[in-house]
C-alpha positions in Angstrom: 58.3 139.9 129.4 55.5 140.4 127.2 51.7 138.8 128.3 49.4 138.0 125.5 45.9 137.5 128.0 42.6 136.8 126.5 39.3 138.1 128.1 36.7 135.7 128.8 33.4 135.5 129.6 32.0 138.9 127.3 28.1 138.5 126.8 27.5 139.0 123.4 27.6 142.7 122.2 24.5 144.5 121.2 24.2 148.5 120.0 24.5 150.9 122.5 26.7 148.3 124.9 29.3 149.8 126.8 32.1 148.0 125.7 34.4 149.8 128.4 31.9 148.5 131.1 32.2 145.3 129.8 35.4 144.7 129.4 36.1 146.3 133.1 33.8 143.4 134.2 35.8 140.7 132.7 39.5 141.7 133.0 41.9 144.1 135.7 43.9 146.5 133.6 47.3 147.6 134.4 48.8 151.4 133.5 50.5 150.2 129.9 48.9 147.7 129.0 47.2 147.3 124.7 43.6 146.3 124.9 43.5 144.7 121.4 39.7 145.0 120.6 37.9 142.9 117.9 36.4 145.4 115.0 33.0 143.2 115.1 32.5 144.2 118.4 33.3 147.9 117.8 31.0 147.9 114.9 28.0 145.9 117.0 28.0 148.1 119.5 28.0 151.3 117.5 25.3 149.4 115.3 27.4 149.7 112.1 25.1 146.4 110.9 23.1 145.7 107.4 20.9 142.9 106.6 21.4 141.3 102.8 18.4 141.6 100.8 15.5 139.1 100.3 16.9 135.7 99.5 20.4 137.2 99.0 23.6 134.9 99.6 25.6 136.4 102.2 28.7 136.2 100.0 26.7 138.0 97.3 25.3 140.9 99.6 28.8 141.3 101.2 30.1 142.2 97.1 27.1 144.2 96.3 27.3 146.7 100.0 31.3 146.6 99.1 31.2 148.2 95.6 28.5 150.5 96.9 30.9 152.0 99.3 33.8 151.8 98.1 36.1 154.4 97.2 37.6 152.9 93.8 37.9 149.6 93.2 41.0 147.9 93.2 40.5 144.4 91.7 36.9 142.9 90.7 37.4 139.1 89.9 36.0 135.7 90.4 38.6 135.0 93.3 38.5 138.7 95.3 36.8 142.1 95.2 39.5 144.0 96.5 38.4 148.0 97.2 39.6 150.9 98.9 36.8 152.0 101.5 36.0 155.3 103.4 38.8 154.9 105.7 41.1 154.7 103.7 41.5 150.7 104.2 42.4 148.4 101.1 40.7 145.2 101.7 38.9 142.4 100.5 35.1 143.1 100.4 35.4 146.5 101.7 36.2 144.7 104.9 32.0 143.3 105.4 31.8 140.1 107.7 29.0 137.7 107.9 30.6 135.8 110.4 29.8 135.5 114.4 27.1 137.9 113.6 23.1 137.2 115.1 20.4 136.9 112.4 22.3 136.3 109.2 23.0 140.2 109.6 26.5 141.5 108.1 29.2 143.6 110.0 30.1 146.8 108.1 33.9 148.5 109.6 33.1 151.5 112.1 32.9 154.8 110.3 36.3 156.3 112.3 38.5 152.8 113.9 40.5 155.8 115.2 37.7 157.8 116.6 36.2 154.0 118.2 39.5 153.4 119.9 40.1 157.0 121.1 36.2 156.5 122.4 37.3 153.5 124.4 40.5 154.6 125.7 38.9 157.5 127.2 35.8 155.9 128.6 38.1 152.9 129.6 40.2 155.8 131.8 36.8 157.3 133.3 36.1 154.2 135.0 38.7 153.0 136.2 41.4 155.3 136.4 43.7 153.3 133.8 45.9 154.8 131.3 45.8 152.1 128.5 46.7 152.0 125.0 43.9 150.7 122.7 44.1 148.8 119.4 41.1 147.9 116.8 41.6 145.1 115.2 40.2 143.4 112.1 41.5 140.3 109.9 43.1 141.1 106.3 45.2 139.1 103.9 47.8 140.1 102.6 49.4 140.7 98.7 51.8 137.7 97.9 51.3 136.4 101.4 48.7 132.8 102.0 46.6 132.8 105.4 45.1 135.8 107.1 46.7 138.1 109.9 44.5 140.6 112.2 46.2 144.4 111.5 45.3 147.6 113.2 42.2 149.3 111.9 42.1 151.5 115.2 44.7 152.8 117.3 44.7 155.6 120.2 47.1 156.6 122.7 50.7 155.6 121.3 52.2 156.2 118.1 51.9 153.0 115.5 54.8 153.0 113.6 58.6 152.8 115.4 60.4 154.7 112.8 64.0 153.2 113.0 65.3 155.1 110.1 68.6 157.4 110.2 69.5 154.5 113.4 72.2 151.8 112.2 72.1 148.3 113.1 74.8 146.4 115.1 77.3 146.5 111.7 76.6 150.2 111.7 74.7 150.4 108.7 72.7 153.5 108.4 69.4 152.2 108.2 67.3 153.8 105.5 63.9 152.2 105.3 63.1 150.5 108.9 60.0 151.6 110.2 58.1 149.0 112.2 54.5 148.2 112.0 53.9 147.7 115.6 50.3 148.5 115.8 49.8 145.6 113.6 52.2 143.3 115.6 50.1 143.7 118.4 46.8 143.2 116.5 48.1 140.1 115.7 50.2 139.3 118.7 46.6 138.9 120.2 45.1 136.1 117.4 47.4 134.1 118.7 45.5 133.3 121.8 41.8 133.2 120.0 39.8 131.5 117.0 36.9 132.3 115.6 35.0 130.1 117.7 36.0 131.0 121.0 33.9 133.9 121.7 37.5 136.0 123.1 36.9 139.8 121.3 39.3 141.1 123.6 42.6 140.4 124.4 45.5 142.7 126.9 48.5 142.5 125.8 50.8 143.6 128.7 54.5 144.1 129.0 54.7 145.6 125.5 57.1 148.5 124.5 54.9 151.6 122.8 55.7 155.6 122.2 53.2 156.7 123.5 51.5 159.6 122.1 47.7 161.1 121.9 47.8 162.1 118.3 48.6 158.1 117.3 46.0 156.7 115.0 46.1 153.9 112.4 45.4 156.2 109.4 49.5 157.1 109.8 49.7 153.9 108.3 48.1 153.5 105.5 50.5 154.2 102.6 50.2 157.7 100.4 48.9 157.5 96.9 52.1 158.9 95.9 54.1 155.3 97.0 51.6 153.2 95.9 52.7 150.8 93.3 49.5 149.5 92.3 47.4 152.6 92.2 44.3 150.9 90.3 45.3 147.5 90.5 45.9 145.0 87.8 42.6 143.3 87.3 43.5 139.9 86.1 46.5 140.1 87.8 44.9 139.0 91.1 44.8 135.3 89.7 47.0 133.3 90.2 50.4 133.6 87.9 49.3 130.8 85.6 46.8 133.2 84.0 49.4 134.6 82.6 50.7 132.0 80.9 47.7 132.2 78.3 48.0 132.6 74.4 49.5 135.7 73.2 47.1 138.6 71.8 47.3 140.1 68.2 50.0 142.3 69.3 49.8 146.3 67.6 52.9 148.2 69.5 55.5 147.9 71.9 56.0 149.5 75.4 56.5 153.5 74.9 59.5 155.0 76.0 57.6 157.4 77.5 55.8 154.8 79.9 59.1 152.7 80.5 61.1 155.0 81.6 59.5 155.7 85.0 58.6 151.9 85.6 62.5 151.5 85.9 63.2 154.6 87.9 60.6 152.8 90.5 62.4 149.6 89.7 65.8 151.5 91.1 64.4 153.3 93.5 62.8 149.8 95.0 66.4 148.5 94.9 65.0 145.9 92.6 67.2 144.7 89.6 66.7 146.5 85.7 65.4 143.6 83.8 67.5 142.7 80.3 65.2 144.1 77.5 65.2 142.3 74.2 64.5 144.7 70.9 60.8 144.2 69.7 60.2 142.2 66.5 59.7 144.8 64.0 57.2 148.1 65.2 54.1 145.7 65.9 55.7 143.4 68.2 55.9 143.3 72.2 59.2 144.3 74.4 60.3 141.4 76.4 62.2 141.3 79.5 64.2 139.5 81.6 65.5 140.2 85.6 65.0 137.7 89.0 61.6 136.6 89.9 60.6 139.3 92.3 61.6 142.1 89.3 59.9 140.6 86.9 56.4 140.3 88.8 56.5 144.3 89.8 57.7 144.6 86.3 54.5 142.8 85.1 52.2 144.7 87.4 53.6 148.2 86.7 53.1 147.7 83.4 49.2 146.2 83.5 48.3 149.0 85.8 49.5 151.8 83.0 47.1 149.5 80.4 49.4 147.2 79.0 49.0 143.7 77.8 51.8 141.7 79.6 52.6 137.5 78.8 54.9 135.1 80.6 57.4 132.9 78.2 58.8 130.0 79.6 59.2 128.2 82.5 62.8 127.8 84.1 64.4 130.8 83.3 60.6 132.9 82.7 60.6 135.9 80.8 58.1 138.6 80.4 56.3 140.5 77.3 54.5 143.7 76.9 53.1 145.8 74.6 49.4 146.9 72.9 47.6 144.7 71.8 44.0 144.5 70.0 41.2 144.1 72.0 38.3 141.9 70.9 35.2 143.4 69.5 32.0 142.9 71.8 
């Protein structure tokens, strides 16, 4: 039977707290058990805090510290700044919260999640004499997904992923791509029992099934450059799908062979149908397309992402175009 307990009573957390100490103060921990930590405490206690400038909007401050530290940006639009950051993380505002924080400060991610949570599994054995698992936890959304979920940002002592491939399931099917996210499930296994109101940064969750291993960390999760569909994102493409539905461009040239040909090898090797592809309208007009829904949108954002202009045609049975096209002057 799994527990999902949440810790009461924390003081609020200042830099240089000892957030073992505290957390030892508030709760009994059992051999096994996930301390699921809160990243805004990890980063309050470590004192990874900035202030917005003069008269600055937090919204506005939280863009302005994200595309200062970010690694490449990902999407920059009216609706989302979406950036890689430092640790590798792909995130909305470089992850910055303004929330539950004293003073109108902001809350920047710990430099190492992995190094916090090793930090606080260790110190959490020293004084009690406790082998626990530790999780850092922050709150992300999530492509093609509505609502927010918290995920691991920090993991120490068991491995994060159950990988489940080369198994079969109970039909035995070899399963090929099963690998389960189990760091996260836990991270938000434990915003089940909290808001944001409640003042709970910690929460056990006991009972849970982990490998446990020392050399765990949440970076094993983030996914390699190499399998990353959307490698610089697709700019307008993080609207919603009606801004594709805009008037056509002056259209110069279709889709190159040269660029089409790996879009539907990933297309295969994502299991994902090959969409229908109509000849172009002379040399100067677009290549269209036509597959199921879920083809056709990672049709549409393979193709943005290598530069090209892409248009939804109708409605019930949609279709997609690409090709050059001119750019406006100024």
């Amino acid at each position: 039977m799994i527990e999902i307990l949440p810790v009461h009573g924390l003081p609020e957390v200042r830099q240089g707290d000892d957030l073992a100490a505290l957390i030892l103060a508030h709760a009994e921990l059992r051999g096994g058990d996930v301390v699921v930590v809160s990243q805004k405490i990890v980063s309050k206690s470590e004192g990874a805090l900035t202030d917005p400038l003069a008269g600055e909007e937090p919204a506005a401050a939280r863009r302005r510290i994200a595309r200062a530290l970010a690694v490449r940006v990902l999407a920059d639009t009216e609706r989302a700044l979406v950036v890689q950051t430092p640790q590798g993380l792909v995130c909305a505002n470089a992850g910055i919260d303004a929330s539950n924080i004293p003073g109108g400060r902001l809350a920047l991610l710990p430099d190492d999640p992995d190094a916090s949570a090793r930090a606080l599994r260790a110190r959490l054995a020293e004084l009690a004499a406790v082998d626990v698992h530790v999780v850092v936890s922050d709150t992300f959304g999530r492509p093609w997904r509505l609502g927010q979920t918290d995920v691991a940002i920090g993991v120490a002592g068991f491995l994060p992923i159950r990988d489940e491939r080369g198994g079969a399931d109970r039909e035995g099917v070899r399963l090929e791509v099963t690998e389960i996210a189990v760091a996260d499930e836990l991270a938000a296994a434990a915003d089940l029992v909290r808001r944001k109101a409640d003042g709970v940064p910690v929460v056990i969750v006991r009972g849970a099934v982990v490998q446990p291993d020392p050399e765990g960390a949440a970076r094993q999760m983030v996914r390699p450059s190499a399998e990353d569909l959307f490698p610089r994102g697709v700019g307008g493409l993080a609207g919603p799908l009606g801004a594709l539905r805009e008037p056509e461009p002056a259209w110069t040239g279709p889709v190159a062979a040269e660029d089409l040909s790996p879009v539907l090898s990933t297309l295969r090797t994502l299991s994902l149908s090959v969409p229908h592809q109509d000849v172009p309208d002379g040399p100067e007009g677009p290549m269209a397309f036509r597959a199921d829904g879920l083809a056709l949108g990672v049709l549409a954002a393979l193709l943005a992402d290598r530069g090209y202009d892409v248009r939804l045609r109708g409605e019930h049975e949609p279709s997609l175009v690409a090709g050059r096209a001119r750019r406006p002057v100024g």
